[in-house]
N, C-alpha and C positions, 0 to 999 in steps of 0.2 A: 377481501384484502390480501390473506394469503395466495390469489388465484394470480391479482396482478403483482406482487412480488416476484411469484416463481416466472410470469410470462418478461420482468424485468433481468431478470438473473438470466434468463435462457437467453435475450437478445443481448445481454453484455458478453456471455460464452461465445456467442455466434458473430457478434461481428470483431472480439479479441480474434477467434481464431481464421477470420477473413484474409484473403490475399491483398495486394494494393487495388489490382483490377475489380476483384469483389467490390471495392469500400466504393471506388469510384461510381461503380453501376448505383450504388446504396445513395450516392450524393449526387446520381445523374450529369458526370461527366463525361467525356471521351480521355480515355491516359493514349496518349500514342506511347507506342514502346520506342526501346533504345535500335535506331535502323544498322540494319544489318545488312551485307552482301550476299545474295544468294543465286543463282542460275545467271551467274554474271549482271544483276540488276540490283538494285536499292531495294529490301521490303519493306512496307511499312504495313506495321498492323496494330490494330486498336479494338478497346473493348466495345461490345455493344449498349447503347445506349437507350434510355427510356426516353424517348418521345414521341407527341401525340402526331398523327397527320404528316409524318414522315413521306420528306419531300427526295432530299439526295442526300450523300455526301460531297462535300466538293472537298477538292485535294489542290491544296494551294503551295507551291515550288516559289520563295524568295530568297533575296539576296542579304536580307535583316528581319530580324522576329518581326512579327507582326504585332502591331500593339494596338491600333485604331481599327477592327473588322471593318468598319463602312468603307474605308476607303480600298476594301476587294470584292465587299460584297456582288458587284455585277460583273466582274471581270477578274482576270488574275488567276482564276483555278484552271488546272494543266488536265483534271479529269473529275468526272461526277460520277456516281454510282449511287442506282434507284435502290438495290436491294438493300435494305437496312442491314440484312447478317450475311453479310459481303463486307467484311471487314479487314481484308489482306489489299493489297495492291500493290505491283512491280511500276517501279519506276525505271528509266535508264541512269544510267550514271552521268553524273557532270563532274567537270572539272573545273568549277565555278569555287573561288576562294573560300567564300563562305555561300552555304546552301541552308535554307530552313525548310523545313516542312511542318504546316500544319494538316488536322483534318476538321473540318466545319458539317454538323450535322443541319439542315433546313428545315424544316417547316412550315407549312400553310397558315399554320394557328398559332404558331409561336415563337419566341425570339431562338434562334440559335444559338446551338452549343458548340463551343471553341474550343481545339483541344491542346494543350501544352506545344509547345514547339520541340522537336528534334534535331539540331544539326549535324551536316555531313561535314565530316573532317576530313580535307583535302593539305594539311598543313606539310604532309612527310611525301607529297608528290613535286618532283617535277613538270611545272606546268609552263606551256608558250603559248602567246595569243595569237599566235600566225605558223599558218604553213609552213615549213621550208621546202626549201628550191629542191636542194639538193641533200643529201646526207653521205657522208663519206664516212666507211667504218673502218677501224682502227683496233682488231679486237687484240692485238699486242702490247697497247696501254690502255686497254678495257675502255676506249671511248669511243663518241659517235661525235665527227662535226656535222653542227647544220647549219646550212648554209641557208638565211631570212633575210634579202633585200642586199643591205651595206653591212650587216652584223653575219658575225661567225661567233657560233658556241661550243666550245668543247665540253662536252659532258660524260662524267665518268659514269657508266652503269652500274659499276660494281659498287659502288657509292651510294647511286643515284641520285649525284648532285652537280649542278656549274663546276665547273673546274676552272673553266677561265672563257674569257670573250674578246671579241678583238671589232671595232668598227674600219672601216674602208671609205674611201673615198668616193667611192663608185660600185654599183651592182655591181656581185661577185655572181658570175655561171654556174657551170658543174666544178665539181673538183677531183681529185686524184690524187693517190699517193704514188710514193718512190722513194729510191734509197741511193745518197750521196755519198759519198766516203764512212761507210758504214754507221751512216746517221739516216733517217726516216725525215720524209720529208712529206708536206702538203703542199699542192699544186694547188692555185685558185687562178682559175679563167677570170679576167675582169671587163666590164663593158667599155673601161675604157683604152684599150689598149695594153693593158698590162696584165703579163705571166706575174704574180708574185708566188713567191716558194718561202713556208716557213718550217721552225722546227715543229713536227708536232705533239715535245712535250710539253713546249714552252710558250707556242706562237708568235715568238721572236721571227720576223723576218729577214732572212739570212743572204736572200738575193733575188733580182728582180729581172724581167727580160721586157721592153717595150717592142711588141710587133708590130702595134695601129690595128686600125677597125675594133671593131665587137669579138675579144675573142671568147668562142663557146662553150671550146672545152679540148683537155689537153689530156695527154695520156704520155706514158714512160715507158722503153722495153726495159727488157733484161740487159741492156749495152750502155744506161743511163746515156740515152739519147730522149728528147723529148718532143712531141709531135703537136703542133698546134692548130686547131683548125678558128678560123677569122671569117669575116662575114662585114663589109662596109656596102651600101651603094651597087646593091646586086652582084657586087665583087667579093667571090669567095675564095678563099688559100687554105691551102694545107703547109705547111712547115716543119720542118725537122732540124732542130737546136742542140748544139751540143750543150750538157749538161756541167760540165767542167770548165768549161770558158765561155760559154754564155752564148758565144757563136751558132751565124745560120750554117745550116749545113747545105740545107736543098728548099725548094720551094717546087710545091706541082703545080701546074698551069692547066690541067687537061681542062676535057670537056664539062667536067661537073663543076661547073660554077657554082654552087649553092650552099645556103647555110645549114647544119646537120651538126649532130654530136656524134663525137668518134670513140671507141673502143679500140683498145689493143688485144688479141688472142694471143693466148699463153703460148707457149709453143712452137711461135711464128713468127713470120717476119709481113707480119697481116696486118692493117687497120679496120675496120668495118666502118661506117657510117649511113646511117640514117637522116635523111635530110629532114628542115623542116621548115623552109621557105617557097615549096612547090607543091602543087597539089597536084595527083596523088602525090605522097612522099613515094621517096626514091630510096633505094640500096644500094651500095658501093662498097668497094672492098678496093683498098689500096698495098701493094706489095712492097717494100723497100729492102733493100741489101744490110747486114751487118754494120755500115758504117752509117746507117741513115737517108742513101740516096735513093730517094723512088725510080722505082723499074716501073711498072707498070699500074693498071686504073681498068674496072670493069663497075656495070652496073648490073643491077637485074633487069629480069621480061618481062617482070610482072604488071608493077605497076599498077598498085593498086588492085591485082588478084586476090591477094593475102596481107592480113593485119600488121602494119607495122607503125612504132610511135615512139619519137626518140626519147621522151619522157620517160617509159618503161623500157630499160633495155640492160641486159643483164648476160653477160657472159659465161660460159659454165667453164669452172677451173684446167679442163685439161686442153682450151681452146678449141675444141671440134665443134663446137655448138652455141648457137644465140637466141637468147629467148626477148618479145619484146611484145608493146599492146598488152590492153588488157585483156586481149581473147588468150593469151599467153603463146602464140604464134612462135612456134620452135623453127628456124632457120641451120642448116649448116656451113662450114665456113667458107664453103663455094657461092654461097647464097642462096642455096636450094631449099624452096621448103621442103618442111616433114611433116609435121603435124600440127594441133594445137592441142590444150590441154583441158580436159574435162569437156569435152563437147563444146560444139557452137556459140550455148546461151551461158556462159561461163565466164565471170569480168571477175579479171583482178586488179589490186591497186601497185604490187611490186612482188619481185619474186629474190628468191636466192637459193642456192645450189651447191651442195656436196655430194655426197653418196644418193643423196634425193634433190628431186625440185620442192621449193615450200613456197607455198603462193598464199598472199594474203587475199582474201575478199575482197572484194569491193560492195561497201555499202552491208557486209554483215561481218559478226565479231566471230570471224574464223577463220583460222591456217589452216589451207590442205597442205598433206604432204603425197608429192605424187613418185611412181618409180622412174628412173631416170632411161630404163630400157625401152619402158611399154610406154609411159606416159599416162598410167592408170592411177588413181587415188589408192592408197596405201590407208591413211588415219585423216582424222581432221582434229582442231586442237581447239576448244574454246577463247574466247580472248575476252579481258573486262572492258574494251573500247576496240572503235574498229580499226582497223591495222592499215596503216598507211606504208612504213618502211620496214621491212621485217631485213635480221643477220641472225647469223650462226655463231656461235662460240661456245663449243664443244657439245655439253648435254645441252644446251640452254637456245631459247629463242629471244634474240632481243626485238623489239616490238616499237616503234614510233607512233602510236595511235590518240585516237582524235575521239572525243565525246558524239561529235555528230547531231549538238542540236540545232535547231531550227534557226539560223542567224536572221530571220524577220522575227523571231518572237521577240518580244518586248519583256516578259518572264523571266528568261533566262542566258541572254546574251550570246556571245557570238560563240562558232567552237572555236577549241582549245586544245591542246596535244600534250602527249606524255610520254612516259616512256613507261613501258611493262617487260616484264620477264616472265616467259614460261619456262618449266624445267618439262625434257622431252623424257618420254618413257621409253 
């Protein structure tokens, strides 16, 4: 009697003094823990479990706890894992409103163990269910517009929250900024015809220019004159507006009929464009005088030698240089190439440029930063999604990045975009 007394008193010491995971193991559960971020991925980890005839785990990613197992039992799990004491596993991140994770242990011989759910809290992100077009940065009121179909968002990062949105009547292009009577201005190409210009702390529309056709995308010197390139019916124009009266100044006729987005270089009296209604795409560089009227129009030899895409196409601040592709294809303001960056097998998704090039990946969660002399990698910078639009403003990388799942899963829905901040060392 005294023998099982003492062996009662020892198992009431032993399992007082148990952890929560202990007791579980004692009551043959799984506990998932609270998920954490770690090597820029979701962990999830869980204790080991007693059971006979250990089949998998399955790791099951929803959108609501799960409450009826059968109805995932054959489908629905995102990964299985044979080893029983394999009990870690990285997920990628979503940016899915609400996310659950369970883990389910199988067996051959007996009914499965279900373990607590976890959810990922995505409530203090900025999230959008689409791409944008275009991203115009604005890091003098700490904001980014994106430019999604007929909607525009201004979004403050410093915040990182909406600030305001505006709808359209019609597809808005690329955009642009400028500066009017010492007020900042947003420039939005529209597909129908219309320059529209707002303020942009307010997105109040302050004034408007109808040219006709498609127009692409518009750019401003230093003389607030503004340059418009259009595209109707295999009929393409360049145009230059005064900004003050709203007036044409000039139209160029030459030989490059084509549709293409245009750049202005600092420094000059240059426009660059990139076409993109001809295959191979074409290169141009258009010259205008002080008041806005075109001198002259060249294209490049190449044609098609070397990587260019007006989708990526990014100016370096002191005007001598254009980077564009995702091979990251460095042109100079002659049209000349130079080089590309990071070898041949090298795909970025956008670039930007100060003292350095920073190029986002494409397809993986990392900024290189390269030198702007050699065009050699310098650092590379981790990212928690993959980097779509990346900007500068000051120490800090602002980051436009996208989840990257699988938009045929049925799981876990389409991707989704954010915005991240790295602080540079």
């Amino acid at each position: 009697m005294r023998r099982i007394l003492y062996l009662l008193v020892m198992l009431l010491i032993f399992v007082n003094s148990c952890s929560e995971d202990d007791l579980t193991v004692l009551s043959n559960r799984i506990a998932l823990k609270e998920l954490i971020i770690e090597n820029n991925q979701i962990k999830l980890e869980w204790n080991r479990p007693h059971i006979k005839n250990f089949d998998f785990y399955r790791i099951y990613r929803t959108t609501e706890p799960i409450t009826n197992f059968d109805n995932y039992y054959y489908n629905g799990s995102i990964a299985q894992i044979t080893d029983i004491d394999e009990t870690v596993y990285y997920d990628n991140l979503t940016l899915e409103e609400n996310v659950y994770y369970t883990i389910v242990a199988t067996s051959s011989t007996s009914e499965p163990i279900i373990s607590n759910c976890q959810k990922l809290e995505n409530s203090d992100q900025v999230i959008f269910d689409d791409s944008p077009y275009d991203v115009v940065f604005y890091p003098e009121g700490n904001k980014l517009f994106l430019f999604m179909g007929t909607k525009i968002y201004s979004v403050d990062y410093e915040l990182m929250e909406i600030a305001d949105s505006i709808v359209l009547s019609s597809d808005e292009n690329y955009g642009s900024l400028g500066n009017f009577n010492n007020k900042d201005e947003l420039y939005v190409s529209c597909s129908n015809g219309y320059l529209r210009i707002f303020d942009v702390n307010t997105l109040i529309e302050t004034a408007n220019i109808y040219i006709g056709g498609n127009i692409k995308s518009t750019v401003c010197d230093d003389n607030n004159i503004l340059y418009i390139k259009t595209y109707e019916n295999w009929d393409g124009n360049l145009y230059s507006y005064n900004r003050s009266t709203l007036n044409q100044i000039d139209k160029y006729s030459g030989w490059y009929d084509y549709n293409g987005r245009i750049k202005h270089l600092k420094n000059s009296n240059r426009i660059i464009e990139i076409t993109s209604s001809i295959s191979p795409d074409d290169l141009i560089y258009y010259d205008h005088d002080d008041n806005g009227f075109f001198m002259t129009a060249n294209n490049d030899n190449y044609h098609s030698d070397h990587p260019l895409n007006h989708e990526i196409f990014e100016c370096f601040p002191e005007g001598n240089f254009f980077i564009t592709d995702k091979a990251g294809a460095i042109y100079n303001q002659n049209l000349g190439y130079v080089n590309q960056l990071g070898g041949s097998y090298s795909l970025y998704e956008h670039f930007c440029i100060d003292d350095f090039i920073y190029a986002a990946s494409s397809e993986k969660k990392e900024i290189w930063k390269f030198s702007k002399m050699y065009h050699t990698s310098v650092q590379n910078y981790p990212t928690l999604y993959y980097p779509k639009f990346i900007y500068k403003d000051g120490n800090q990388l602002i980051i436009i990045g996208y989840d990257y799942y699988d938009s045929y899963s049925s799981s876990y829905g389409n991707i989704k975009y954010t915005i991240e901040k790295i602080n540079l060392n």
